[in-house]
Each structure stands twice: as structure tokens, then as C-alpha cells.
N, C-alpha and C positions, 0 to 999 in steps of 0.2 A: 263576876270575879275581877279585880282587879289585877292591873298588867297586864288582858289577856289582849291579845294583839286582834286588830281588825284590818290587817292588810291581808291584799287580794293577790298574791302572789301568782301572774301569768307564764311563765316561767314552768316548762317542765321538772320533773327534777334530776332528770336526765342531760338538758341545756344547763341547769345550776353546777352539776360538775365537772362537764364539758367547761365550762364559764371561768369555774374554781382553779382548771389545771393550768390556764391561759391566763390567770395575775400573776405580776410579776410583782408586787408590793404586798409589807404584808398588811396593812391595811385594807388594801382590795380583797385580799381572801380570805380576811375577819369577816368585812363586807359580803360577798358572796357566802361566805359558810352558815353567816346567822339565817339570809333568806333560803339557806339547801335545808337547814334543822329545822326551822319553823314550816318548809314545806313536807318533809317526810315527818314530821308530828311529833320527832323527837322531843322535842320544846312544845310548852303551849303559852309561855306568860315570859313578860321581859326577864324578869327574876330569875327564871329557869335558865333561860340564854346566856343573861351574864353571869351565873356560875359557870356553863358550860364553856366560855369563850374566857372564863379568867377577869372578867371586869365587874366594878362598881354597875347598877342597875341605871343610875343617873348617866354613868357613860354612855348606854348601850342605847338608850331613848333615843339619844342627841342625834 
């Protein structure tokens, strides 16, 4: 399927929102939020992510 992402996220997802509460930009916690959804399953493909987070799917790759 395309988009489907093949990162290995080590990362509890208990440490991603420990992680999430501790940015202070909001970049950082765009950053942190896409790898806390793509670990609780919410998301499976970039495309699902960047609806989720409000972005173009070419943003969300980058």
C-alpha cells in the first residue's frame, strides 16, 4: 500500500506523551504527536497523518 510508513518507532507510547507535554514549540509537538498516532495505530499511511495534523502529505514526508 502506498504511504504506508516503515518506521520503527522505539519509543513507548507512554514516553511519546510524556515527550509531547515537555515541547515547548509547536513544531516540536506536531513532531512528537505524528510519531505518538502512528504508534497507537491511529494513522497507518502519511496521508491519514496529514489529514490528522491539518497538512499537505508532501509536508508531512519532509
Amino acid at each position: 500500500m502506498a504511504g504506508v510508513t516503515k518506521v520503527k518507532i522505539e519509543e513507548s507510547a507512554e514516553e511519546l506523551r510524556e515527550l509531547l507535554k515537555k515541547q515547548k514549540t509547536a513544531l516540536g509537538k506536531e513532531r512528537i504527536q505524528a510519531l505518538y498516532l502512528l504508534k497507537i495505530g491511529q494513522v497507518r499511511t502519511i496521508q491519514d497523518l496529514a489529514v490528522v495534523l491539518g497538512r499537505g502529505s508532501a509536508t508531512v514526508q519532509r
